[in-house]
N, C-alpha and C positions, 0 to 999 in steps of 0.2 A: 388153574391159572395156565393161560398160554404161556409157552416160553419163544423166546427169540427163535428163527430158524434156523438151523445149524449147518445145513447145507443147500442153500437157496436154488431153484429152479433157472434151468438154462434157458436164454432168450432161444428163440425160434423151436423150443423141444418142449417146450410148454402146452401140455393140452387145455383148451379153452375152457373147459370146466373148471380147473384151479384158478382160474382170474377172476377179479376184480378190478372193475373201472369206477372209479368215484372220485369225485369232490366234493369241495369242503368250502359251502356258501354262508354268507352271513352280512350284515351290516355292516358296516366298518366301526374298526376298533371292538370286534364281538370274540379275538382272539384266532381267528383261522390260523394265521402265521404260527402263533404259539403251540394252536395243537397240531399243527404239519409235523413244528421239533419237536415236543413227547414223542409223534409217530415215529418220526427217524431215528429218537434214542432209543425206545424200546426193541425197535426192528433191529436194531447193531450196524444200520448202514453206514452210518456216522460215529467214530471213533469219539468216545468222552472229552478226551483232551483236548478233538478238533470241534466239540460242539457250540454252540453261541447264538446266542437269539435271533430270530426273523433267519434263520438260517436257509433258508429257499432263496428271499429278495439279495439279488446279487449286486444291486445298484446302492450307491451311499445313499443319495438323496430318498432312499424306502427305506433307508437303514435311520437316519436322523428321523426325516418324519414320522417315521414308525406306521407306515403305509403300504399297500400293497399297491403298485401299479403294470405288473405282466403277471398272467398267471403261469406258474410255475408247475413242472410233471415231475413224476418220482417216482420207482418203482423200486416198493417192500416186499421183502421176502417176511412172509408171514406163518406160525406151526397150529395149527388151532386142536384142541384136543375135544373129540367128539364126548358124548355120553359114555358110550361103551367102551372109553379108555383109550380108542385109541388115536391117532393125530394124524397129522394130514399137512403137507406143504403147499403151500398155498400163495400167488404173488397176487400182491397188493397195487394198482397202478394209482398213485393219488396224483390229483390239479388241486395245486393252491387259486384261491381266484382272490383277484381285487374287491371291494366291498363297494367302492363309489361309484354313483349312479354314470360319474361319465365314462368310466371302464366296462358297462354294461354289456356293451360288445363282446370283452374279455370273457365276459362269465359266458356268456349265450356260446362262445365256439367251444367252451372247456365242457359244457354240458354234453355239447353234439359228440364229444368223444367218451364219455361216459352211459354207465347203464343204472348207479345210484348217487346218491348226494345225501351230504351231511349238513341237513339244516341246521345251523348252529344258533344260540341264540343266549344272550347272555343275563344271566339271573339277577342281576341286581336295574338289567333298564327293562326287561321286555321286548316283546315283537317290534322292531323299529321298521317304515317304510320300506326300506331297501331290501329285509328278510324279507317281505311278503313280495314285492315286486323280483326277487332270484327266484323266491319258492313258486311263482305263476308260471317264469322262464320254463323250472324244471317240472313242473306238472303237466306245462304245453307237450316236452319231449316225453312225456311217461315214463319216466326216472323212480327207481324206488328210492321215499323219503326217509329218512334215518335222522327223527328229531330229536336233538341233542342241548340240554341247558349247563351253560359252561359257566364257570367263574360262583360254584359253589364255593367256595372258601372266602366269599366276602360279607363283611358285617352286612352289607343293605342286601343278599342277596335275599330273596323270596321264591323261592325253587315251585315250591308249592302251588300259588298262585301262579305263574309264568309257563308254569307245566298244562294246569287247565285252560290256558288261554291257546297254547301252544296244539294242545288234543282238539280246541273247540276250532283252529282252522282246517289243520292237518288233515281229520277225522278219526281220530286214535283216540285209544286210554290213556286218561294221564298220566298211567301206572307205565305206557311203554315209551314216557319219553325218558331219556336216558340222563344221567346228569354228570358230569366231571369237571375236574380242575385241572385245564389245558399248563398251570402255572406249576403244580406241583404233582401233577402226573396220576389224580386220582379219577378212577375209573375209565381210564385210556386205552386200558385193556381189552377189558371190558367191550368198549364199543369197537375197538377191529373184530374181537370174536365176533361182534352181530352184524356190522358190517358183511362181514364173511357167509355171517346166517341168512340174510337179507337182499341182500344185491344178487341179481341175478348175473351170471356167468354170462360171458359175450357169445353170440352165437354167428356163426358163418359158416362157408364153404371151403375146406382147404384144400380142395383138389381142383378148386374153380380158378380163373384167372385173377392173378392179384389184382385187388383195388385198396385205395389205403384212401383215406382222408387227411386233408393238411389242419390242421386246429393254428399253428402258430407257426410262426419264421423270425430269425434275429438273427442279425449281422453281426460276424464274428471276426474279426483285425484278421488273426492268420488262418483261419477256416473259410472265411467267404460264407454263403448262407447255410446256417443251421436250419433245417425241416422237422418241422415236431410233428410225426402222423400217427396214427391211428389205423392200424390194419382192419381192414372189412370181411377180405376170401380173399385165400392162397396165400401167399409168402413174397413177402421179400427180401433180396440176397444180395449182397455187395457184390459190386463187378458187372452187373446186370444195366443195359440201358432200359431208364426206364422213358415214360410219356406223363406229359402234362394235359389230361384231359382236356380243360378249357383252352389253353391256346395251342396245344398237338404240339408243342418243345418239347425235344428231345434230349435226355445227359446222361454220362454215366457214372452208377453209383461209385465213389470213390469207397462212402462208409456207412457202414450201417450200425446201429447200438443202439444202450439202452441209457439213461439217465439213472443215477443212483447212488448219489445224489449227482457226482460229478458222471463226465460223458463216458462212457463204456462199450468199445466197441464191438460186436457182436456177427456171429455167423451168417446171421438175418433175423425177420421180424415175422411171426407166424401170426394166424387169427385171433383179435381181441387184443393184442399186444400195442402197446404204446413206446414209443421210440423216436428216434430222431434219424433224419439221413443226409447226406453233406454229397454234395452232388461238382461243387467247385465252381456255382452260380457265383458272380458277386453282384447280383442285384436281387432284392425281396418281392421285388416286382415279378419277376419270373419265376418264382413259388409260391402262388399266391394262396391266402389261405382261406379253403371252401372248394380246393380243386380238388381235384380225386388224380393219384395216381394210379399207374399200372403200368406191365409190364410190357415194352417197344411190339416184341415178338408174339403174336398169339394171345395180345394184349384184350382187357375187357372193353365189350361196346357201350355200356350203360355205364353215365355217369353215378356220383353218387348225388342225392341231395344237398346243396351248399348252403352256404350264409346269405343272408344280406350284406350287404357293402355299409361300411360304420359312414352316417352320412354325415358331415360337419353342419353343428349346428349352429355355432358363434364362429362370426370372424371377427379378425383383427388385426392391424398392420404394426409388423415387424421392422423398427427402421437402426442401424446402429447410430450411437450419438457421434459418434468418427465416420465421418461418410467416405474417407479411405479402406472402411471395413467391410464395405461394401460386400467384395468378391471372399472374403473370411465366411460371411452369412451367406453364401450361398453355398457354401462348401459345406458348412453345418448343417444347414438345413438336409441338403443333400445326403448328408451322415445319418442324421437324425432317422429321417426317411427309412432309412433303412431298417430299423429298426421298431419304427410306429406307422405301421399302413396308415391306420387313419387320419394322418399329416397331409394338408392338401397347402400346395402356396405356390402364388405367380406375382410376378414383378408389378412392383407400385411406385408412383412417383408421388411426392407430397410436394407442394409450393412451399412449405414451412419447416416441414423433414428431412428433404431432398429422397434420395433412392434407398427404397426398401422393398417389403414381399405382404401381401396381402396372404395371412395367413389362416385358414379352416380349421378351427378345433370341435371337440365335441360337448365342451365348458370349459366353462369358468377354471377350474379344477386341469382341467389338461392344459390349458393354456399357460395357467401360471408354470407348470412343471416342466411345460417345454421350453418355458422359456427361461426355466432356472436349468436345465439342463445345455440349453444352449451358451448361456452365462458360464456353466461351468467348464464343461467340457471342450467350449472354442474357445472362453478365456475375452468372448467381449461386452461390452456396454452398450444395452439395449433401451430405447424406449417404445412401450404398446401402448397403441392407439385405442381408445375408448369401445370397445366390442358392439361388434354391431349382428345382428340377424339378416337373415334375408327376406328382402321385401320384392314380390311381384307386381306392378306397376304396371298399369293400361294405358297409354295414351289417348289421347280422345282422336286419333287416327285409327285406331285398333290396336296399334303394334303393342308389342308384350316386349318389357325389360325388368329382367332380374339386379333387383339393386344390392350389392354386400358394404358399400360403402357408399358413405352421406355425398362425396365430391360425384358421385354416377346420379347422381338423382335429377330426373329430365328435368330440363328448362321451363318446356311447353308445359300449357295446360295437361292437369292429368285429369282423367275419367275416374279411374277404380284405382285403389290400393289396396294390398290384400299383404296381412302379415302373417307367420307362421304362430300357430297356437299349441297349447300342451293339455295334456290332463295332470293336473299336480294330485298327490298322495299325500297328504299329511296326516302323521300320528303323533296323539299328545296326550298328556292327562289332561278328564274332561274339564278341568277348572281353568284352563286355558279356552274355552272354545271361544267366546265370546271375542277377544282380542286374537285372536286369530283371522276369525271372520271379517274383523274390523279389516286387517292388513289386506287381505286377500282382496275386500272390496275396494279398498284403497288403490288397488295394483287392476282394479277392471275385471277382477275374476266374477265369474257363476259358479256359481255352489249346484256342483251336481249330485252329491247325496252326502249323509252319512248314518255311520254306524258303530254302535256301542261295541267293543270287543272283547269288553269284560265291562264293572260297573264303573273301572276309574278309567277306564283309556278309551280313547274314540278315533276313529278316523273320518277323517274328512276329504270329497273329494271337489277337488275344481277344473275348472276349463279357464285358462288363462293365458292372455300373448307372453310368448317366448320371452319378446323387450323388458317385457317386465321381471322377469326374476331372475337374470342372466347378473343386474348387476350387484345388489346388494340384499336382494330378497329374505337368501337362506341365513346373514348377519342379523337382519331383523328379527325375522321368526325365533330366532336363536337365543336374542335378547333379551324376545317379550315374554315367552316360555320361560326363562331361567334355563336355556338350555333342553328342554327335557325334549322339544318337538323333534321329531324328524322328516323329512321331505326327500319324497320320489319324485320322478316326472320323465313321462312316455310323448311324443308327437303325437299330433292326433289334428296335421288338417292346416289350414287356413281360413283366416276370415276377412273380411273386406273393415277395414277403419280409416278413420280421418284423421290421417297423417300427416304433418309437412316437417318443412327440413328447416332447422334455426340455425342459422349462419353466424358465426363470429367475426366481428371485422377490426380491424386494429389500423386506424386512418381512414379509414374506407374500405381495405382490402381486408378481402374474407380471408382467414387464415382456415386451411378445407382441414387442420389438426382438430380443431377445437369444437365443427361441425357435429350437428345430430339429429338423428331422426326421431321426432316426439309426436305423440297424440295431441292434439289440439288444444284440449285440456291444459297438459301439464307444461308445456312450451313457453307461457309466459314464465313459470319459475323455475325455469330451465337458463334462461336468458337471464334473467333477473342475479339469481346466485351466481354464472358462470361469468357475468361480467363484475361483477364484486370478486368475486378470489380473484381474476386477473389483474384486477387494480391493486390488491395487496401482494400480489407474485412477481410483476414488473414493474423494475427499478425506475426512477425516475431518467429522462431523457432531456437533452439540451433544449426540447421544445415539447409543445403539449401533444399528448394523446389522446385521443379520444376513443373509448372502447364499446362498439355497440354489437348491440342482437337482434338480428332482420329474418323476418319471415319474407321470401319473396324482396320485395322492393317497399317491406311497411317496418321501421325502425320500432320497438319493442319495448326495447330497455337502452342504456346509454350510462358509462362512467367514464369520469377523465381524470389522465394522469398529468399532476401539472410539474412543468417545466421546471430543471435545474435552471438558477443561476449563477452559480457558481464554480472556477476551475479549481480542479483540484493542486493542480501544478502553478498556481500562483504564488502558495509559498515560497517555494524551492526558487532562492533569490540566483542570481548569473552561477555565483561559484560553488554552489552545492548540486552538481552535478552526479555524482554515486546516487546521492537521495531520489536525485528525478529517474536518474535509469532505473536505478531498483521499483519505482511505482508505476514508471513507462511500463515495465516489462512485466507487472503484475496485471497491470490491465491487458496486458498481450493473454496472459495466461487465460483470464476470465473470459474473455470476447472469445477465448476458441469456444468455452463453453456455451457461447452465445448461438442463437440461430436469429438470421436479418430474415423480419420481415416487412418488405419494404426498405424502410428508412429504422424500423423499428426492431432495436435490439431484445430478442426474447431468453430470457437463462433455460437452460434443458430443464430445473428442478420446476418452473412453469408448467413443461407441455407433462412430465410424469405425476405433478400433485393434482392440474386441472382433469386428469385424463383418470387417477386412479379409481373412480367411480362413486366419491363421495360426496362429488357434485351433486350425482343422480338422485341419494340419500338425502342431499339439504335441501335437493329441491320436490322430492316426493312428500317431506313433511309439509 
């Protein structure tokens, strides 16, 4: 049995032989978070009394959701006892990673700073989607894999089975996949000793010019930006100016440390070492992550290899229901930003919304949290606009327009439409395939292959537009399985379809909230449902409505809302006057909730029920 380390290894005196760089990938909810805390209890970094679950995720809303969404760095002092008795100190640098496929990004830069990974996988579901889509990540970088079946301590679990299916991707014994209970701390051990066995030591030059790698950056109140790097060659030392390879910015080190769990300052950061450096940036922008640093003086001329940039793949408009809150939401957003590079947003005006921000997520999934985060943290009242993808649009003059929003969508004749496509990953037991297939075809998909992964589980793969499963897709599949499916999904292109834009109009006037871009096909029952829940969402008015759905200038669908006769205030005879204030000034109250379009009073609980995307779902069946 290893014991905790008793006198753990000094940052920058560390030689790169005793390191270890790994993380710890998995599906979500496959336990990462849980076995990062075994790691930190057993290491002794974390004192018992101060221990406490998801102990990495520092944010509430990963603490209630019980989610990963930034991936988190650590660094374990670890004692391992060889065969021949005798032991060895050894530091441990662990990344927690996010498991959702829209954090994908997250995992791909946590990998670039590591040399192994712990493919986690949990015993009682099996290989889900998102294992196999991290496990390709880290096969791409040549990562040693260290597969691990977690959550042996439960009735359904099937070790057994999970393990050969587990060897039959990997290309291992089943005998070498490892098994523990992240929950009660069995065989925890265990896998850091092999970890240790396993992982290859970081290799560099420390006589060479420093280069570090950036994996992450977060915005800190009284630090200004945090740098989480990754050393490549040579050292780096507080007090030193360093350079920003990509844009050649210049600062000087204030601090330099180590993570462990909390921040630790340190002498500097030698080869293979993972660390963090604060430089007294207050913009994330100007640390960005994928750059290589190095040192001002005598600095290296080879960058290092970077990232891709997280590209947004849904947008959606950001508007507050107080359009005094205006300058609030940009201050947030601006906050936010700093925090989540992959936030992209520019000012929008809606005829129905008034002034908001067209904003760039990467799903479904980031979108809702950014915008609960924003809810939390500025403290206001939001409504999101129906998500939209990006369409590339030919006019029949040549010119080329990229469209994120249904109100951009040209006048003129168009030529070509081309929408953004994916490749989807689904994994299910096989007695699902059939209803699967169904939906998939339902949503426009091609079946581009599958494969048996054992005798009960299959994967299936499809080529499908973006639009289609941004809104309700993954509730479906979710449904029809009983839960058991799960679902990847990579870019993969564009293709040309026949598209138009179904306009809602209320008197005449398009209201451009309630606008959407549909396939041809589905637009008449686009129209059809979306003018029935308006009819039941808006109140009756002193005169009629009429609520229609127009493709171009060809009316579709049509409902009307018929006319109040009646005043409410004609009770309230001369001298019950309190009575009529009191009701005057409840409609005062109501009507701010109101948004005029037109002539016509719309409630805010309208544009957030029509908009929350179960339109899409009444009208896909």
């Amino acid at each position: 049995m290893s014991p905790r380390a008793l006198k753990p290894l000094e940052p920058s005196a560390t030689p790169p032989e005793l390191i270890r760089n790994f993380c710890i990938i998995a599906h979500i909810d496959h336990g990462k978070s849980t076995l990062a805390d075994r790691m930190l209890q057993l290491t002794g970094v974390v004192e018992e009394r101060a221990m406490r679950a998801q102990y990495l995720d520092r944010m509430d809303i990963e603490r209630e959701r019980g989610i990963t969404i930034k991936a988190q760095n650590v660094r374990l002092p670890w004692t391992v006892t060889h065969d021949d008795g005798t032991t060895e100190e050894i530091v441990l640098h662990l990344i927690d990673t996010p498991g959702h496929v829209d954090f994908t990004y997250e995992v791909s830069r946590a990998l670039e700073a590591c040399e192994g990974a712990i493919l986690l996988v949990d015993a009682a579901q099996g290989i889900e989607a998102q294992t196999l889509a991290n496990l390709y990540l880290a096969l791409e970088k040549d990562l040693t894999i260290v597969p691990v079946l977690n959550k042996i301590d439960l009735p359904a679990a099937d070790p057994d089975r999970y393990a050969a299916e587990i060897a039959h991707i990997v290309g291992c014994d089943a005998d070498d996949v490892l098994r523990v209970s992240a929950k009660t701390g069995v065989g925890v051990r265990e896998l850091l000793d092999e970890v240790v066995r396993q992982v290859p030591a970081p290799v560099g030059d420390p006589d060479a010019p420093a280069r570090a790698m950036i994996f992450d950056s977060v915005y800190d109140t009284y630090r200004g930006v945090v740098t989480y790097i990754r050393v490549v060659d040579g050292r780096i030392t507080p007090r030193e100016r360093i350079k920003m390879m990509s844009t050649g910015a210049t600062h000087e080190l204030l601090e330099v440390g180590i993570v462990s769990p909390d921040p630790k300052p340190s002498v500097g950061l030698g080869v293979g070492e993972v660390g963090y450096l604060i430089t007294g940036v207050k913009d994330v922008r100007q640390s960005k992550v994928g750059d290589t640093v190095t040192s001002q003086r005598n600095g290296a001329t080879e960058a290092l290899t970077g990232y891709r940039e997280p590209r947004p793949m849904v947008y959606s408009g950001l508007y507050p229901v107080d359009g005094s809150e205006y300058p609030d939401l940009r201050e947030a957003l601006d906050k936010l930003q700093l925090n989540d590079a992959a936030l992209t947003y520019e000012p929008e005006t809606s005829a129905a919304l008034g002034f908001g921000f067209r904003c760039g997520f990467l799903g479904l999934l980031h979108l809702e949290i950014t915008r609960d985060r924003l809810e939390r943290e500025a403290g206001l009242d939001l409504i999101s606009t129906a998500p939209n993808v990006v369409y590339r649009v030919v006019r029949d003059d040549g010119a080329e327009q990229f469209v994120t929003n249904p109100s951009d969508w040209p006048t003129g004749r168009v030529a070509q439409i081309f929408e953004p496509v994916v490749k989807v990953t689904v994994l299910a037991p096989s007695e699902f395939v059939g209803t699967i297939m169904e939906l998939c075809q339902s949503r426009r998909g091609q079946l581009g292959g599958m494969d048996y992964l054992s005798e009960t589980r299959v994967e299936l793969r499809y080529t499908m537009p973006l639009a289609e499963i941004i809104f309700d897709f993954f509730d479906a599949l979710k449904s029809r399985t009983r839960g058991y499916a799960s679902l990847d999904y990579e870019e993969a292109g564009e293709q040309e379809s026949d598209l138009v834009k179904v306009d809602i109009m209320l008197q005449g006037e398009p209201v451009d909230a309630f606008s959407a871009i549909r396939h041809k096909d589905d637009a008449y029952s686009y129209g059809t449902s979306m003018t029935t829940k308006l009819r039941e969402l808006i109140p009756r008015q002193q005169f009629e409505v009429p609520i229609q759905a127009a493709i171009g200038s060809r009316i579709i669908a049509r409902e009307n809302i018929r006319a109040i006769r009646k005043d409410v205030l004609a009770k309230c005879y001369g001298g019950d006057i309190t009575r009529k204030r009191k009701l005057l000034e409840k409609q005062k109250e109501g009507k701010k909730r109101m948004k005029m379009v037109g002539r016509v009073e719309v409630p805010q609980e309208a544009f957030i029920a029509a908009l929350s995307g179960d339109v899409e779902g009444k009208a896909a069946k």
